[in-house]
C-alpha positions as protocol buffer text, in pm:
chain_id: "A"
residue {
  index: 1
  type: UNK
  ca { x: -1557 y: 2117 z: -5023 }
}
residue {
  index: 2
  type: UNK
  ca { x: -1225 y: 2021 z: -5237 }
}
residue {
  index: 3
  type: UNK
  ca { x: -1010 y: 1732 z: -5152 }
}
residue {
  index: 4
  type: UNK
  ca { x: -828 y: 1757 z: -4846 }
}
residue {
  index: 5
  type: UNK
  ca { x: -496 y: 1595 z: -4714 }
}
residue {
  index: 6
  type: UNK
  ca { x: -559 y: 1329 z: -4438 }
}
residue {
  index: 7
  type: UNK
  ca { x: -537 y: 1560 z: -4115 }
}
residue {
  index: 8
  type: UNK
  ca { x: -542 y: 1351 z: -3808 }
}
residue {
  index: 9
  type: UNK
  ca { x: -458 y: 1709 z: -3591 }
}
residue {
  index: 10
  type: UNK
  ca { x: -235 y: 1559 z: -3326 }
}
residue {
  index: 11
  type: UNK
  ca { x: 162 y: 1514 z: -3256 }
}
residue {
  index: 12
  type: UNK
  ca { x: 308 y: 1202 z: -3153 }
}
residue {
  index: 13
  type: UNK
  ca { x: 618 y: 977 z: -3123 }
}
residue {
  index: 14
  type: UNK
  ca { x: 687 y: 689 z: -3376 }
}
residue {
  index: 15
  type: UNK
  ca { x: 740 y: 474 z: -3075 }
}
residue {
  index: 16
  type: UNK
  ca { x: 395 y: 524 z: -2916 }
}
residue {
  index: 17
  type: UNK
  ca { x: 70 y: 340 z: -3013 }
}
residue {
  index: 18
  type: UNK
  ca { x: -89 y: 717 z: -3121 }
}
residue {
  index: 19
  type: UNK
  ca { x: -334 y: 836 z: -3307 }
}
residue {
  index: 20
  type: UNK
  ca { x: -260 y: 729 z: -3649 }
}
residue {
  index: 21
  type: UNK
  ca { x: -222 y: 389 z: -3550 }
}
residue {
  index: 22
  type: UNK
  ca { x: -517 y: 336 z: -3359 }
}
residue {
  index: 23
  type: UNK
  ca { x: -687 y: 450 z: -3685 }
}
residue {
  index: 24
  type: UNK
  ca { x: -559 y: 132 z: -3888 }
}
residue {
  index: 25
  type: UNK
  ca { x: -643 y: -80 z: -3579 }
}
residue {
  index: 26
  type: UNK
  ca { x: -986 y: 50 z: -3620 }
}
residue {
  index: 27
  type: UNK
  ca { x: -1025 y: 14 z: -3970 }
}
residue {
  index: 28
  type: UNK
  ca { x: -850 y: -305 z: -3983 }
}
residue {
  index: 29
  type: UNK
  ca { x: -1136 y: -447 z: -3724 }
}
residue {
  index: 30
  type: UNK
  ca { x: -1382 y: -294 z: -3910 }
}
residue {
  index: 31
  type: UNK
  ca { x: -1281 y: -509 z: -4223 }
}
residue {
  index: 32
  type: UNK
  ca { x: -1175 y: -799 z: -4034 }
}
residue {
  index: 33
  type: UNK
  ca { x: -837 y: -793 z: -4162 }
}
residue {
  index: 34
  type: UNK
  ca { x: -484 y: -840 z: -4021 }
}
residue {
  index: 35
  type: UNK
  ca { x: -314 y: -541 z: -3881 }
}
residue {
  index: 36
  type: UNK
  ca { x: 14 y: -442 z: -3725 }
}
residue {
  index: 37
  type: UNK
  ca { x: -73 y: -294 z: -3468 }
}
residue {
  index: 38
  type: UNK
  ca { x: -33 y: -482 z: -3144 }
}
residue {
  index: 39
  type: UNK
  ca { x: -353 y: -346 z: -2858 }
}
residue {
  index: 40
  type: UNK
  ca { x: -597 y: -499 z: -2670 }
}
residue {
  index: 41
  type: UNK
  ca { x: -865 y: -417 z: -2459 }
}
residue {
  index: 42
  type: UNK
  ca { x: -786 y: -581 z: -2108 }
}
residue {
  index: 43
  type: UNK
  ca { x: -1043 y: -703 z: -1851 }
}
residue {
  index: 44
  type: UNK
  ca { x: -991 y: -372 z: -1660 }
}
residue {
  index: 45
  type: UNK
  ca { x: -1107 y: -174 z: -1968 }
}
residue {
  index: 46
  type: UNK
  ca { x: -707 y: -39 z: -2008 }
}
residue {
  index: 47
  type: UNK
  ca { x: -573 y: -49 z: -2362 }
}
residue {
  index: 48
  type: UNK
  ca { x: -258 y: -273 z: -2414 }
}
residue {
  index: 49
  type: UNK
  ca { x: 1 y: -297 z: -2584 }
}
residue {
  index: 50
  type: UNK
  ca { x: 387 y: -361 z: -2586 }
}
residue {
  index: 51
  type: UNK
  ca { x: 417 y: 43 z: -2661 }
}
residue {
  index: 52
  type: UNK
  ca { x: 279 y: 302 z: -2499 }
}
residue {
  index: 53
  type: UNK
  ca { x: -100 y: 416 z: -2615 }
}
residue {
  index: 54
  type: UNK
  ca { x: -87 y: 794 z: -2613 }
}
residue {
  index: 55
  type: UNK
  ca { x: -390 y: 917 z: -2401 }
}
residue {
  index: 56
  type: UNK
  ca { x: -598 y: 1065 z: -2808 }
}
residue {
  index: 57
  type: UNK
  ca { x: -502 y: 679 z: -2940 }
}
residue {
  index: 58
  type: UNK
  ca { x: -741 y: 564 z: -2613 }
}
residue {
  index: 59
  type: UNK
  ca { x: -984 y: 780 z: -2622 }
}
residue {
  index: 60
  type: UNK
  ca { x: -1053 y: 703 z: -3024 }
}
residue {
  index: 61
  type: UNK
  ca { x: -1033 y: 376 z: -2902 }
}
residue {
  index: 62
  type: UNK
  ca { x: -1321 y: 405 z: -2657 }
}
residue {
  index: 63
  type: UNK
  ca { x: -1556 y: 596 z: -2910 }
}
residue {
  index: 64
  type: UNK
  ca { x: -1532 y: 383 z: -3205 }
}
residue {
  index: 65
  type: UNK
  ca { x: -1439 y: 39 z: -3089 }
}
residue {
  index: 66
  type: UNK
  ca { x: -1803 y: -23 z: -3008 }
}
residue {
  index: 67
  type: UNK
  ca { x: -1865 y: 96 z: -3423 }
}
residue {
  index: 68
  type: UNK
  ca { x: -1562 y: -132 z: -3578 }
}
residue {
  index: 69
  type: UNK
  ca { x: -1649 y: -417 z: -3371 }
}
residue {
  index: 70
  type: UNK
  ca { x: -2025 y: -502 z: -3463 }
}
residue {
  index: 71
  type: UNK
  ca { x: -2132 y: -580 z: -3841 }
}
residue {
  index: 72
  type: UNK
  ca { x: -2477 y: -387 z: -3829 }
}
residue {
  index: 73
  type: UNK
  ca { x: -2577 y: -104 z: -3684 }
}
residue {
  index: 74
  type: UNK
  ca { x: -2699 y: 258 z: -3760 }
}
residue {
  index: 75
  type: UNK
  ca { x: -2570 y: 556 z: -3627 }
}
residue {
  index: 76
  type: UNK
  ca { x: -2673 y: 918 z: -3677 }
}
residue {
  index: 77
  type: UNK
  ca { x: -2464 y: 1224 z: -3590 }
}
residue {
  index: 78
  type: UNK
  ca { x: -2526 y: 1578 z: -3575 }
}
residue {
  index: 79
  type: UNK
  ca { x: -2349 y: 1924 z: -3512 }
}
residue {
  index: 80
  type: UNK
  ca { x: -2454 y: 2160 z: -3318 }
}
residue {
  index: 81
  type: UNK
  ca { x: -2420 y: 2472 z: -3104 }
}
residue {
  index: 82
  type: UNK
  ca { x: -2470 y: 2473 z: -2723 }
}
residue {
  index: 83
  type: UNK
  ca { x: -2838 y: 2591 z: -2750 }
}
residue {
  index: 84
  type: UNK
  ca { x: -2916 y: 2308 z: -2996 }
}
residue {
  index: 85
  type: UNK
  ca { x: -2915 y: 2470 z: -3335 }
}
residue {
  index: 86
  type: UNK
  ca { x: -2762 y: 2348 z: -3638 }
}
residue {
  index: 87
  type: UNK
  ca { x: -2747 y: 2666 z: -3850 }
}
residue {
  index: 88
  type: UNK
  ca { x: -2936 y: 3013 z: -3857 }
}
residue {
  index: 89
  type: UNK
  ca { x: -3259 y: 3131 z: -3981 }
}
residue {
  index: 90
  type: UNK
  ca { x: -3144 y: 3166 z: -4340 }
}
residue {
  index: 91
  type: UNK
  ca { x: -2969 y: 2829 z: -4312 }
}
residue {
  index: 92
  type: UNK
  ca { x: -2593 y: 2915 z: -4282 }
}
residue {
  index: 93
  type: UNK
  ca { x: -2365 y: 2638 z: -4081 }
}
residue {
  index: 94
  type: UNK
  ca { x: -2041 y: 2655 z: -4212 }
}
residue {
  index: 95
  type: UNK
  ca { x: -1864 y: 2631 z: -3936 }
}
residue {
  index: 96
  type: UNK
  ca { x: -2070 y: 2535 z: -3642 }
}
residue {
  index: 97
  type: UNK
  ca { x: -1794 y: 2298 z: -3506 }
}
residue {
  index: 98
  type: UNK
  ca { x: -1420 y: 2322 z: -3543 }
}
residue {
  index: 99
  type: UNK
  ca { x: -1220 y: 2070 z: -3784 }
}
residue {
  index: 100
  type: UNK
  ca { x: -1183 y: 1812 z: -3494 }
}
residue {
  index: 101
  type: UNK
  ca { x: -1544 y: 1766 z: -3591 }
}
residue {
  index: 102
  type: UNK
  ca { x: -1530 y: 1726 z: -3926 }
}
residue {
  index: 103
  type: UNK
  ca { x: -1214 y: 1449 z: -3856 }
}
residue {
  index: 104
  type: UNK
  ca { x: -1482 y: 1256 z: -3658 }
}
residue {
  index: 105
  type: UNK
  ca { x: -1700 y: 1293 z: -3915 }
}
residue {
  index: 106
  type: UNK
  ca { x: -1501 y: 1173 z: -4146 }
}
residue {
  index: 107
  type: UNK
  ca { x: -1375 y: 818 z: -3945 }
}
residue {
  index: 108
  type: UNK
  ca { x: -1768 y: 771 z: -3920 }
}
residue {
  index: 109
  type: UNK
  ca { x: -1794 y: 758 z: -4316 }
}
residue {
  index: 110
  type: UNK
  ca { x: -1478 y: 552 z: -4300 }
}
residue {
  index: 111
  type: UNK
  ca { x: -1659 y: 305 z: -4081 }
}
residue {
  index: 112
  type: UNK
  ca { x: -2017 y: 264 z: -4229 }
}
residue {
  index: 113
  type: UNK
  ca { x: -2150 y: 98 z: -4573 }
}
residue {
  index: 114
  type: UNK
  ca { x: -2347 y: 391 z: -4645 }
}
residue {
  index: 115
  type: UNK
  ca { x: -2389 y: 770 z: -4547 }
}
residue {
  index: 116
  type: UNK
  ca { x: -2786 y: 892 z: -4581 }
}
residue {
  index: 117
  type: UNK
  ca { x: -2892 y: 1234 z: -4598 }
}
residue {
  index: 118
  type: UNK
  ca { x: -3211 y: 1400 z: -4719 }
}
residue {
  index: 119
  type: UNK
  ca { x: -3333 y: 1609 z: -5022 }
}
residue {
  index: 120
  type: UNK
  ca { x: -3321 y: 1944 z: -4862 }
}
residue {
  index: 121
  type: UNK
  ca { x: -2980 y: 1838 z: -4693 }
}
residue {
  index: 122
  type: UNK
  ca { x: -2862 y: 1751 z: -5051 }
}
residue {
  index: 123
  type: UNK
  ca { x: -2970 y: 2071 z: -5240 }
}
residue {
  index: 124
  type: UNK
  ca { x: -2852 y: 2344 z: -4984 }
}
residue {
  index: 125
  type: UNK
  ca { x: -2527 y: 2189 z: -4933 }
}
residue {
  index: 126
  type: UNK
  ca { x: -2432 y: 1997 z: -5205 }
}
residue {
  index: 127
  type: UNK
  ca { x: -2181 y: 1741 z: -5045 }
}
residue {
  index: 128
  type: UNK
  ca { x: -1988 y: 1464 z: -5161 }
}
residue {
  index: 129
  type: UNK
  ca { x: -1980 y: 1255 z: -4870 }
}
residue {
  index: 130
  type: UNK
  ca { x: -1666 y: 1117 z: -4928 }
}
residue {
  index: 131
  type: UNK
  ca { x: -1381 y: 989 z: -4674 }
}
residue {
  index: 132
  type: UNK
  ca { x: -1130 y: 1284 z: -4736 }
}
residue {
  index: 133
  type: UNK
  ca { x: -973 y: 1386 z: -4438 }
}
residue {
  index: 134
  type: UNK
  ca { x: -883 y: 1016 z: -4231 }
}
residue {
  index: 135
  type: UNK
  ca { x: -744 y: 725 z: -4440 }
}
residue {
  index: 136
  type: UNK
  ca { x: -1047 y: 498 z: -4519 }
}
residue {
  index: 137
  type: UNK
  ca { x: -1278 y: 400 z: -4855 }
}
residue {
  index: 138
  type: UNK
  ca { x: -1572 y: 622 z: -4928 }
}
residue {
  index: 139
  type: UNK
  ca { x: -1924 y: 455 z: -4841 }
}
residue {
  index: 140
  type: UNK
  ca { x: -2235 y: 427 z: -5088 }
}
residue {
  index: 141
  type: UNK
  ca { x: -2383 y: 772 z: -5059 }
}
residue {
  index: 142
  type: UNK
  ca { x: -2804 y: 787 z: -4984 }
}
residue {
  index: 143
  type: UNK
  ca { x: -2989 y: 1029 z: -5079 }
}
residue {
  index: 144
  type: UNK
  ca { x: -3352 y: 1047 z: -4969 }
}
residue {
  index: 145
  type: UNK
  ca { x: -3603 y: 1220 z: -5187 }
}
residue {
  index: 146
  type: UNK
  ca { x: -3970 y: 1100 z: -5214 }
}
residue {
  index: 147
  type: UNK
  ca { x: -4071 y: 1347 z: -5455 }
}
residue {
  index: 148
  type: UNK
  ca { x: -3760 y: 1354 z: -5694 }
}
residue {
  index: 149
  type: UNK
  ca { x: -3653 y: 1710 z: -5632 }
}
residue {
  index: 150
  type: UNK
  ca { x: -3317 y: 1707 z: -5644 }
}
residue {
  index: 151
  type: UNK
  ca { x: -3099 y: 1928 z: -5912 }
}
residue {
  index: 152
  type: UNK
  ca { x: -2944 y: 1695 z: -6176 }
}
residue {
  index: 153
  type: UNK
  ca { x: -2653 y: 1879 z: -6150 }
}
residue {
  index: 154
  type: UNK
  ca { x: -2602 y: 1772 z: -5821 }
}
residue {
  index: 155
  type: UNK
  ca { x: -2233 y: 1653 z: -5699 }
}
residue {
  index: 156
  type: UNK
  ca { x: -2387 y: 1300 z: -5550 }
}
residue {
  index: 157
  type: UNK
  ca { x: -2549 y: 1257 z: -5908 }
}
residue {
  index: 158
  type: UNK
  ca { x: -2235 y: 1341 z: -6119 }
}
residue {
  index: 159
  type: UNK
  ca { x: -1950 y: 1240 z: -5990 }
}
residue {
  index: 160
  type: UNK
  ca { x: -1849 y: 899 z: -5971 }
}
residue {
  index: 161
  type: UNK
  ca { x: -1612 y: 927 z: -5678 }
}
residue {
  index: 162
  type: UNK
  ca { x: -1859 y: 688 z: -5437 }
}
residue {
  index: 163
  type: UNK
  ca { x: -2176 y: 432 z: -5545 }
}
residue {
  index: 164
  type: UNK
  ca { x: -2525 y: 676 z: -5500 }
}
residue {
  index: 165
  type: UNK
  ca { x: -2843 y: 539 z: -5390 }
}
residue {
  index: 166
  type: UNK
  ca { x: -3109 y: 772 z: -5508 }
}
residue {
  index: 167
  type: UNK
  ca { x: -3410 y: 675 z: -5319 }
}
residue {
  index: 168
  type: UNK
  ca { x: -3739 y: 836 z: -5469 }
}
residue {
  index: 169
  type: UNK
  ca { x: -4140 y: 802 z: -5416 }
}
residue {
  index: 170
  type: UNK
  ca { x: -4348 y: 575 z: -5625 }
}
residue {
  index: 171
  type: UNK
  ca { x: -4427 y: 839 z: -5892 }
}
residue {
  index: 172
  type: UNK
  ca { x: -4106 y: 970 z: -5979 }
}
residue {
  index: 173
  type: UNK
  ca { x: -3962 y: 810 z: -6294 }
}
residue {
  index: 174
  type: UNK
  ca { x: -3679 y: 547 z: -6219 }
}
residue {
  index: 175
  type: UNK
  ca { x: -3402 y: 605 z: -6485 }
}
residue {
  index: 176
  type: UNK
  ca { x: -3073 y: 752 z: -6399 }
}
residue {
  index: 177
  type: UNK
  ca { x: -2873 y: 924 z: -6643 }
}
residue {
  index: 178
  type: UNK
  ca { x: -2553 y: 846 z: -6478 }
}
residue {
  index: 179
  type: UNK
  ca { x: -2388 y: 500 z: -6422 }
}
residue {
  index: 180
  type: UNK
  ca { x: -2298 y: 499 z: -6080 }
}
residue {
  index: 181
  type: UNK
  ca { x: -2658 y: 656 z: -5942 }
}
residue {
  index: 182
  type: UNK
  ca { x: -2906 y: 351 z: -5898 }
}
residue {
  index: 183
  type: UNK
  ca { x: -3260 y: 523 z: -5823 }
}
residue {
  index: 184
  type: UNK
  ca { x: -3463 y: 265 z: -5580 }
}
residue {
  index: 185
  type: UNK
  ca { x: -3855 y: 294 z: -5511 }
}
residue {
  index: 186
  type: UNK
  ca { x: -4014 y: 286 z: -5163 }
}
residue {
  index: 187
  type: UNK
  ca { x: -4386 y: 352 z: -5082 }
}
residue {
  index: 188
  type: UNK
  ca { x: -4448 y: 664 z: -4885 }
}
residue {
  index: 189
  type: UNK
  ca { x: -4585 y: 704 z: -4577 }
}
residue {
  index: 190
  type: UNK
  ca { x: -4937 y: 954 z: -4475 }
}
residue {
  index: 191
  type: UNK
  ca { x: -4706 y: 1228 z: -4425 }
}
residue {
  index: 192
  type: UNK
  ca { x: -4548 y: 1194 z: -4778 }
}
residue {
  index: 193
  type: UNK
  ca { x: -4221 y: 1044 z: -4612 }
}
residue {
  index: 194
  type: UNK
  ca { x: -4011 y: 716 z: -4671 }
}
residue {
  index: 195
  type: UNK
  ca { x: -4080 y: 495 z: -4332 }
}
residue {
  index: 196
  type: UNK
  ca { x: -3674 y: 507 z: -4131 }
}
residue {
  index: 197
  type: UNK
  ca { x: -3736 y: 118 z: -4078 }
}
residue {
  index: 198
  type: UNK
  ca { x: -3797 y: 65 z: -4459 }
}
residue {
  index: 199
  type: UNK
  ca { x: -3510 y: 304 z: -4580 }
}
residue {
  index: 200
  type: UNK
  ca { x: -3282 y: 62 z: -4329 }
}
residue {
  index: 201
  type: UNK
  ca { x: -3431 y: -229 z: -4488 }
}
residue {
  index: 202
  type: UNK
  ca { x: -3378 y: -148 z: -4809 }
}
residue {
  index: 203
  type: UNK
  ca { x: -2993 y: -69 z: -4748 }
}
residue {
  index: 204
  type: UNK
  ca { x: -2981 y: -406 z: -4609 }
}
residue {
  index: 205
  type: UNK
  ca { x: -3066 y: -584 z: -4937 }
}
residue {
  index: 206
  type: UNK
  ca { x: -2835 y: -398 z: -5079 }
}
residue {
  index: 207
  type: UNK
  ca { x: -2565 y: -548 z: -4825 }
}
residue {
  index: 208
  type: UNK
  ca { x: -2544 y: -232 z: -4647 }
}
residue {
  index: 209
  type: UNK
  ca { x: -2562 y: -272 z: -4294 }
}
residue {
  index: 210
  type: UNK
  ca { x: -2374 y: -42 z: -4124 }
}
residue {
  index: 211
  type: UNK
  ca { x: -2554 y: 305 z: -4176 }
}
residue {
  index: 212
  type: UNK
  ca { x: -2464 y: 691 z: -4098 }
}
residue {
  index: 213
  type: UNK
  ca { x: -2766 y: 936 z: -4112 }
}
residue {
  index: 214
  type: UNK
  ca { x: -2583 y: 1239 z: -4149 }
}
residue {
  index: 215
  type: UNK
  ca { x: -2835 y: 1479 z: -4194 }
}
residue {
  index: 216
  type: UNK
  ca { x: -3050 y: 1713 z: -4215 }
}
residue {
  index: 217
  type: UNK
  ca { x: -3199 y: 1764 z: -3880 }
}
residue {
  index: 218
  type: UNK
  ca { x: -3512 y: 1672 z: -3986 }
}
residue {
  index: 219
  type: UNK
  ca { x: -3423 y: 1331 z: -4122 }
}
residue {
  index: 220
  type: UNK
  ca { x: -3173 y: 1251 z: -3815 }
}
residue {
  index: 221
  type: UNK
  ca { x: -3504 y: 1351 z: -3583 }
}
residue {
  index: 222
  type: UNK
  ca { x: -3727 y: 1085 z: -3815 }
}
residue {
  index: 223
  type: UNK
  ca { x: -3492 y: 765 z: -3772 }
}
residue {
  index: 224
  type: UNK
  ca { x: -3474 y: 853 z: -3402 }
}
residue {
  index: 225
  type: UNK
  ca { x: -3843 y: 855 z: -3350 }
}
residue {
  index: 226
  type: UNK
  ca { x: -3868 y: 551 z: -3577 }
}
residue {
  index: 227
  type: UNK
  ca { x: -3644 y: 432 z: -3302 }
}
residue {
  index: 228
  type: UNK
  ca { x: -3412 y: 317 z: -3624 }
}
residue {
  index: 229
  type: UNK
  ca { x: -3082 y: 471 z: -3453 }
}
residue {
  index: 230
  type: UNK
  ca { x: -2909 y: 244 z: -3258 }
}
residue {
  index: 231
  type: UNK
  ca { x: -2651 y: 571 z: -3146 }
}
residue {
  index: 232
  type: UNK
  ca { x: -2649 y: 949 z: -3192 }
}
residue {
  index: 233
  type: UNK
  ca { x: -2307 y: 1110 z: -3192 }
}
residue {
  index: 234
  type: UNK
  ca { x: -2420 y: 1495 z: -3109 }
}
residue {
  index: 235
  type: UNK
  ca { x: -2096 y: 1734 z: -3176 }
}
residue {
  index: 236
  type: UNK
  ca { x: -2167 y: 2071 z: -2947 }
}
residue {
  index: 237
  type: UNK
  ca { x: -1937 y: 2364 z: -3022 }
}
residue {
  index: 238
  type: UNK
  ca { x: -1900 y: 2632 z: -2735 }
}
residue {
  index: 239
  type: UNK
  ca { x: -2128 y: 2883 z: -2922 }
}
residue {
  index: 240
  type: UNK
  ca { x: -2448 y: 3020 z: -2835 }
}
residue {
  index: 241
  type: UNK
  ca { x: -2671 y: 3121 z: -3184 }
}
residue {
  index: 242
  type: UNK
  ca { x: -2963 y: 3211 z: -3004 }
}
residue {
  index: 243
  type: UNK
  ca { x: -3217 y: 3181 z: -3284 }
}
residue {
  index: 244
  type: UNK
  ca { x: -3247 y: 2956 z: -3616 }
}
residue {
  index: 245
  type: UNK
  ca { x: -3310 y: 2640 z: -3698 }
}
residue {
  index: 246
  type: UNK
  ca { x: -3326 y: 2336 z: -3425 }
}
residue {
  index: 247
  type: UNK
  ca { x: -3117 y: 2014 z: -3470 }
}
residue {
  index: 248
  type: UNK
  ca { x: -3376 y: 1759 z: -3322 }
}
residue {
  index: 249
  type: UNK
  ca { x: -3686 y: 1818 z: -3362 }
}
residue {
  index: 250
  type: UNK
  ca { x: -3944 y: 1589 z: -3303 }
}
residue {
  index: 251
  type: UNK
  ca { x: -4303 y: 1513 z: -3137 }
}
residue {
  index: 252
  type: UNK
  ca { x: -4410 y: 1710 z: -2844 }
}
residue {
  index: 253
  type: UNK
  ca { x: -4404 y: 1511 z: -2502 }
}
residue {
  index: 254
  type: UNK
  ca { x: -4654 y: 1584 z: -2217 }
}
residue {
  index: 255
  type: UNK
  ca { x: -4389 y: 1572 z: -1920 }
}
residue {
  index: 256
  type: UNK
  ca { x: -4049 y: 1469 z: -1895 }
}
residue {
  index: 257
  type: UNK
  ca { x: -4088 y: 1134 z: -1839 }
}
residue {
  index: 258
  type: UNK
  ca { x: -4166 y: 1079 z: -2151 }
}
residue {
  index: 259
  type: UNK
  ca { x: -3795 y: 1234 z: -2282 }
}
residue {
  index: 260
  type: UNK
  ca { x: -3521 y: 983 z: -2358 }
}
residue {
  index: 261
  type: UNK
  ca { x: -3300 y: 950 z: -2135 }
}
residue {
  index: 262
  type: UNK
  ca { x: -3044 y: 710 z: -2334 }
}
residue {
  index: 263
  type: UNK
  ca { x: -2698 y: 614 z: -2152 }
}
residue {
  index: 264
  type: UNK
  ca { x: -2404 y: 843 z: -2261 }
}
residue {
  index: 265
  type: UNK
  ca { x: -2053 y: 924 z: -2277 }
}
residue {
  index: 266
  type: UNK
  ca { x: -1837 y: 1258 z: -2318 }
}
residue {
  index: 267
  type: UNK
  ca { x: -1521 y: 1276 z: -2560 }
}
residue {
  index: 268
  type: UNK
  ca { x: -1319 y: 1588 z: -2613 }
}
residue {
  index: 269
  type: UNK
  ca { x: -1295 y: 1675 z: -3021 }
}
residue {
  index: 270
  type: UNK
  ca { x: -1078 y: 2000 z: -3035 }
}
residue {
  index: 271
  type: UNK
  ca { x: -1323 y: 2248 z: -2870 }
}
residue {
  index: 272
  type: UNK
  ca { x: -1604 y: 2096 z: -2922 }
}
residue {
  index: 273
  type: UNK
  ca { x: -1760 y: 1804 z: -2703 }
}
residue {
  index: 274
  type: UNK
  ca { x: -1883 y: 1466 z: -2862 }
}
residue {
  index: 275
  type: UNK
  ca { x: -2175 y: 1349 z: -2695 }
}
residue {
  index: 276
  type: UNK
  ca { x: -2199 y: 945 z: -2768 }
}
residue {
  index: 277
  type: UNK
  ca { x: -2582 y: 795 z: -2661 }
}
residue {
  index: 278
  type: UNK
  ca { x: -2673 y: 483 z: -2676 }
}
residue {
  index: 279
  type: UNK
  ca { x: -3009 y: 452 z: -2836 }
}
residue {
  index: 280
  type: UNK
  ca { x: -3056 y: 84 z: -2821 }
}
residue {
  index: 281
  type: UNK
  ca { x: -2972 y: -266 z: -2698 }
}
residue {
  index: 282
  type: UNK
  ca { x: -2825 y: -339 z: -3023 }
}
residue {
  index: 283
  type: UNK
  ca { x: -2579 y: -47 z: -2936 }
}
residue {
  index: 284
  type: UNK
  ca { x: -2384 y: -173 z: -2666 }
}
């Protein structure tokens, strides 16, 4: 995808705490800096502030305040369509959800120390996982690929526009040909997988500590079993595909009982609806 202008897709007055400036507020938190902007969150739970906070300024506020205010914690995110598919039988997804989506999407990279996806995510899309359309710095992009099967003309592998972890399997060589790709080892698992808890770890001594798993669905549906996701942002777009492939997808349950059932809240993201669930303690 090329380089975008920053986009933040709503109108507002100067004089109004809006969108753009609960953004820096954000980021500023994030990086526990000073920043201009004048909010706070009262006792109530009402936004404050000597202006007036549009009604998209509060509602960014309430998604990602719990994000910018902690200084570890992994979240994935996924898009989908109403009956839970991510793209269609021969893989095509561009565009499940509309460019509010891809905004969010963006503030989430903007907010983390690293973005992870896996090999097959990698080779069929061949992203650069940068922060293009919100103002922000790119995170270290992960790439996980136990048995070393990704192109080497891949974009994550030659252009130096954000740090790339390569994480590979024990028996793939370790060498990178490019500067800013560092290839890391981690044991594999009996299913010929990287274990979610060790992948986090790892990131971790690397001073990464706030994660995105951005995809695929297969990946996303490992760390969540590997209870490794503290939150899942799930983007649904009003769109019924009615076949192709599933966005979580994970071990069979008996009964429902068994089926999470984490706490969540609703945002509006252009059409689309941002599910936020809270996967953990750690989360709230």
């Amino acid at each position: 995808m090329p380089d975008s202008p920053i986009d933040t897709g709503f109108i507002y007055q100067e004089s109004d705490i809006a969108l753009a400036d609960a953004w820096q507020w954000l980021l500023a938190r994030r990086h526990q800096r000073p920043c201009s902007v004048a909010v706070t969150l009262a006792p109530d739970g009402e936004w404050q502030s000597p202006q007036t906070v549009t009604p998209e300024a509060r509602q960014l506020l309430d998604c990602l305040t719990p994000l910018a205010s902690r200084p570890a914690w992994v979240i994935a995110q996924l898009g989908q369509s109403m009956d839970g598919r991510i793209a269609t039988e021969s893989g095509h997804s561009h565009y499940i959800n509309g460019h509010q989506s891809l905004v969010h999407l963006h503030r989430l990279r903007a907010l983390v120390d690293a973005v992870v996806i896996g090999a097959g995510t990698a080779s069929a899309d061949n992203p650069q996982l940068t922060v293009r359309h919100v103002s922000g710095v790119s995170p270290t992009r992960v790439v996980l690929d136990p048995r070393g099967r990704l192109p080497d003309d891949l974009t994550l592998l030659t252009t130096p526009s954000a740090a790339t972890l390569h994480i590979v399997g024990p028996s793939v060589a370790t060498a990178s040909a490019n500067a800013h790709v560092e290839r890391c080892v981690l044991p594999l698992n009996s299913s010929g997988q990287f274990s979610p808890n060790d992948v986090i770890a790892l990131l971790a001594e690397h001073g990464l500590h706030r994660v995105l798993i951005e995809g695929g669905g297969i990946t996303v549906s490992q760390f969540i079993e590997a209870g490794a996701v503290d939150r899942l942002h799930l983007l649904v777009a009003p769109l019924l595909i009615g076949s192709g492939r599933p966005g979580l997808k994970m071990t069979p349950i008996d009964t429902l009982e068994s089926a999470l059932r984490p706490p969540t809240r609703t945002f509006r993201c252009g059409d689309d609806t941002l599910f936020d669930m809270q996967l953990s303690a750690a989360a709230t």
